[in-house]
C-alpha positions as CSV (number, residue, x, y, z in Angstrom):
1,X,-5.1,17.5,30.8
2,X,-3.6,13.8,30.5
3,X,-5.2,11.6,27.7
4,X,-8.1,8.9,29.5
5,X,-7.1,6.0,27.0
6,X,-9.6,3.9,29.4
7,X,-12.1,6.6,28.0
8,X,-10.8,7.0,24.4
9,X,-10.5,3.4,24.2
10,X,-13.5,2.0,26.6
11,X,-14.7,-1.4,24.7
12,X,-18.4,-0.2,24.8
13,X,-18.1,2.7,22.2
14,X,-14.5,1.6,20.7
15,X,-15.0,-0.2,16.8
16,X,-11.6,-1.5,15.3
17,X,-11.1,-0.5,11.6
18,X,-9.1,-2.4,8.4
19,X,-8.9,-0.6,5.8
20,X,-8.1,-2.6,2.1
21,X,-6.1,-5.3,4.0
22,X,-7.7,-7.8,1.0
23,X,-5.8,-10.3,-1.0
24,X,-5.6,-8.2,-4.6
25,X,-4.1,-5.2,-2.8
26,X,-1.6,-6.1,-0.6
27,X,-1.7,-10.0,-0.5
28,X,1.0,-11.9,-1.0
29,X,1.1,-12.5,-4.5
30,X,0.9,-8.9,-5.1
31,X,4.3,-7.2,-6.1
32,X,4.5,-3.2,-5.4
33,X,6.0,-1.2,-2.5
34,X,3.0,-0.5,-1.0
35,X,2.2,-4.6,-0.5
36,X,5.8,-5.3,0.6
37,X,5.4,-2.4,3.1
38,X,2.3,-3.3,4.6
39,X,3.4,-7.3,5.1
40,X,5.3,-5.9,8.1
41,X,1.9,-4.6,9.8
42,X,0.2,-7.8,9.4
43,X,1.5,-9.7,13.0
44,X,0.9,-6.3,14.9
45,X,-2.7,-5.9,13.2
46,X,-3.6,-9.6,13.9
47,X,-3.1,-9.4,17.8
48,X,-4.5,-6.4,17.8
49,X,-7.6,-8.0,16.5
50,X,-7.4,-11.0,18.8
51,X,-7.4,-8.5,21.9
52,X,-10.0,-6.2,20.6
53,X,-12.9,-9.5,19.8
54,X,-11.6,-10.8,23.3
55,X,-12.6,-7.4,25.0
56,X,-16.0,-7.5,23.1
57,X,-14.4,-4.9,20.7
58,X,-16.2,-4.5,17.2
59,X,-13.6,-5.3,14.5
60,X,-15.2,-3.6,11.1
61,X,-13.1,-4.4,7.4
62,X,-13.5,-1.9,5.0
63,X,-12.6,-3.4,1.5
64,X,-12.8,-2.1,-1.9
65,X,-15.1,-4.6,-3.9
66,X,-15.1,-4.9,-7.7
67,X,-17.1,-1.9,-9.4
68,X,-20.9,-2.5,-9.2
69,X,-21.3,-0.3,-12.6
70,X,-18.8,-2.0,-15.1
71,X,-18.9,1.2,-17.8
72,X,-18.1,3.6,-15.2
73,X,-14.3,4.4,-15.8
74,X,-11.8,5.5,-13.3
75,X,-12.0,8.6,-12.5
76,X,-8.3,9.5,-10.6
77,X,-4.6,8.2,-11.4
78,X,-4.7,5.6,-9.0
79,X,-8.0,4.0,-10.2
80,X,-6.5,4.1,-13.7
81,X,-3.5,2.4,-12.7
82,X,-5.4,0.0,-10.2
83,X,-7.4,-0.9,-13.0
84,X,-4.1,-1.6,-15.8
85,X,-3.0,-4.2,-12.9
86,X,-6.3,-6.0,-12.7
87,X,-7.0,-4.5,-9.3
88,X,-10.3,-2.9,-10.4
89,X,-11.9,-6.0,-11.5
90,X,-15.5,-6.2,-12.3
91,X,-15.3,-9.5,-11.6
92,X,-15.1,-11.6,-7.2
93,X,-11.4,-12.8,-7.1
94,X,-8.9,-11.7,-4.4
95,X,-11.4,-9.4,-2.8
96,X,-11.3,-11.4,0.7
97,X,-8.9,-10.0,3.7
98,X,-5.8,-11.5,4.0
99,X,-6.0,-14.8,6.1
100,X,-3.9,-13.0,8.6
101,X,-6.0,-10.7,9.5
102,X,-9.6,-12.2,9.5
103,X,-12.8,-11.6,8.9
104,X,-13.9,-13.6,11.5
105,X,-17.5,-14.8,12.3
106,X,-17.9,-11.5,14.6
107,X,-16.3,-9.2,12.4
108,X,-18.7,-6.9,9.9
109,X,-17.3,-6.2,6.4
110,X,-18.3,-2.9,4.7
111,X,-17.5,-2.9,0.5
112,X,-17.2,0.1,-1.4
113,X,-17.7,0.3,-5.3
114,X,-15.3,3.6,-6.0
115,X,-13.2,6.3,-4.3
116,X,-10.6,6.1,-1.6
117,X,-12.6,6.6,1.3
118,X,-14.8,4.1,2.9
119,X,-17.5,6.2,4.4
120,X,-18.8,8.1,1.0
121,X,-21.6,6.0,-0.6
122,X,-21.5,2.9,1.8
123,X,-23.5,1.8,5.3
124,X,-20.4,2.5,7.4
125,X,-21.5,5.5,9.5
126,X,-25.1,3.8,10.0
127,X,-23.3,0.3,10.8
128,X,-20.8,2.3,13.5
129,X,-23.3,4.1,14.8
130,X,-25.8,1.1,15.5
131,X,-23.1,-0.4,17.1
132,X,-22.8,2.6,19.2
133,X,-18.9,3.2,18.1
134,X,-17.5,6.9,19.0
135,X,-14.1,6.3,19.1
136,X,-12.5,4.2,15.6
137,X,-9.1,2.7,15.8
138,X,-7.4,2.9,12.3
139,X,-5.2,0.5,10.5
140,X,-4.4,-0.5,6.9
141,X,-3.4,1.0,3.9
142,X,-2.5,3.3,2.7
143,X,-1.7,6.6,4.6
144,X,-0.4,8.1,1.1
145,X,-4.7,8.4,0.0
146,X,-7.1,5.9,2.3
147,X,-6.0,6.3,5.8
148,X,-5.8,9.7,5.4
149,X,-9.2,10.0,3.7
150,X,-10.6,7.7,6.3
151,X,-9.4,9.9,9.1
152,X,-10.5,13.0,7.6
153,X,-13.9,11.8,7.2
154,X,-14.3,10.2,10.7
155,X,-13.8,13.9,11.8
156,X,-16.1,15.3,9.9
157,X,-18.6,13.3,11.2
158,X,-17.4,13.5,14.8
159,X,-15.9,10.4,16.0
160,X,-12.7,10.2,17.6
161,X,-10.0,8.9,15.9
162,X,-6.7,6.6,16.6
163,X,-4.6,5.6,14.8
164,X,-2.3,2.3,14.8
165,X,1.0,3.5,14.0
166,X,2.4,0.0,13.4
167,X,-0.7,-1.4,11.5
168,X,-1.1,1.3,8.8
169,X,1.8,1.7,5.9
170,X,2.4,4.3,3.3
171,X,4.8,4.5,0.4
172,X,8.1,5.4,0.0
173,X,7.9,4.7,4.1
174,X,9.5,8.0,4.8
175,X,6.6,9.8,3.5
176,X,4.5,7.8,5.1
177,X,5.9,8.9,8.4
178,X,5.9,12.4,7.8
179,X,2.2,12.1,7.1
180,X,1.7,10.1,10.8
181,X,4.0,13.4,12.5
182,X,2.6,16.0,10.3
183,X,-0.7,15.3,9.1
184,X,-2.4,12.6,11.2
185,X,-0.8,13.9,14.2
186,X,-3.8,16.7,14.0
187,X,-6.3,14.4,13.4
188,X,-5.9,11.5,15.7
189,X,-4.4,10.2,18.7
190,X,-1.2,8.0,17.6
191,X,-0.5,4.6,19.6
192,X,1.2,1.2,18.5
193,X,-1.2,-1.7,18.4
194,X,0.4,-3.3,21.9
195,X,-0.2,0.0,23.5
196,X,-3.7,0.1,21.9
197,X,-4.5,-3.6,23.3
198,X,-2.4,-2.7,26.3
199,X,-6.0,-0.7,27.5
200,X,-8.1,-3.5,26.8
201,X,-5.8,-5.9,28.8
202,X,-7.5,-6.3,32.5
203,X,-4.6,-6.1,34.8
């Protein structure tokens, strides 16, 4: 049976998701591959965003915010090195999204304090579901640990899931592809962010 996207995609029960798209992690001050990788997602992400608030689409930012228990110590690799770069402050700086991107006065931001996946220990389920979301479009980083986590969780707790294959990054970038064809590809529906905003268009 042929994919609805007017469905998948209607406005009413459609909620946009960012994931980490914030200053300290892939702003542009901030030197790694995965910021440099995800620069090129930012022009694709920001229209995308324009066209979902236009088409009464609800734009949620999921950021990591700096750890609401100060003594609690990293408890995976990442979070170690995260926290050797200054990334896991204790203290506001570099938290906002990128200016690119938003948040703007219609958008809803949901922090979490620890892990790589935004819907463990935060409001976001409750805040999707008052908003009456079923179907989440993905973007931002990364698909090496977040995206992926995101996903995965989004599944578990029954929402439909695409993914914006041109406003989500991954590094090296090769990997990052092989998890959108191999991995994701199971998960969620994969579009680009014009063919995404393409459905919300009227014609």
């Amino acid at each position: 049976m042929p994919l609805d996207l007017g469905e998948l995609l209607a406005p009413a029960h459609t909620a946009v998701l960012t994931l980490e798209l914030q200053e300290r992690v892939v702003g542009r001050d901030v030197e790694n591959d995965l910021a440099v990788e995800s620069r090129g997602t930012f022009t694709a992400i920001a229209q995308l965003l324009s066209t979902a608030r236009t088409a009464n689409v609800d734009v949620v930012h999921c950021v990591l915010a700096p750890a609401s228990v100060p003594s609690a110590a990293p408890n995976y690799p990442l979070a170690s090195a995260m926290a050797k770069r200054g990334q896991l402050g204790t203290q506001p700086g570099g938290d906002e999204v990128v200016a690119e991107i938003g948040p703007e006065p219609t958008d809803y931001v949901v922090a979490r304090h620890h892990g790589v996946a935004p819907f463990t220990g935060t409001e976001l389920d409750a805040v999707l579901r008052r908003l009456a979301a079923r179907t989440l479009v993905v973007t931002g980083v990364s698909l090496n640990l977040g995206v992926l986590a995101l996903c995965i969780e989004a599944v578990n707790l029954n929402y439909r899931v695409v993914i914006a294959t041109d406003g989500v990054a991954g590094t090296p970038h090769e990997y990052g592809q092989l998890l959108l064809d191999n991995t994701l590809a199971n998960l969620a529906t994969r579009l680009t962010c014009a063919e995404i905003g393409d459905v919300w268009v009227p014609d």
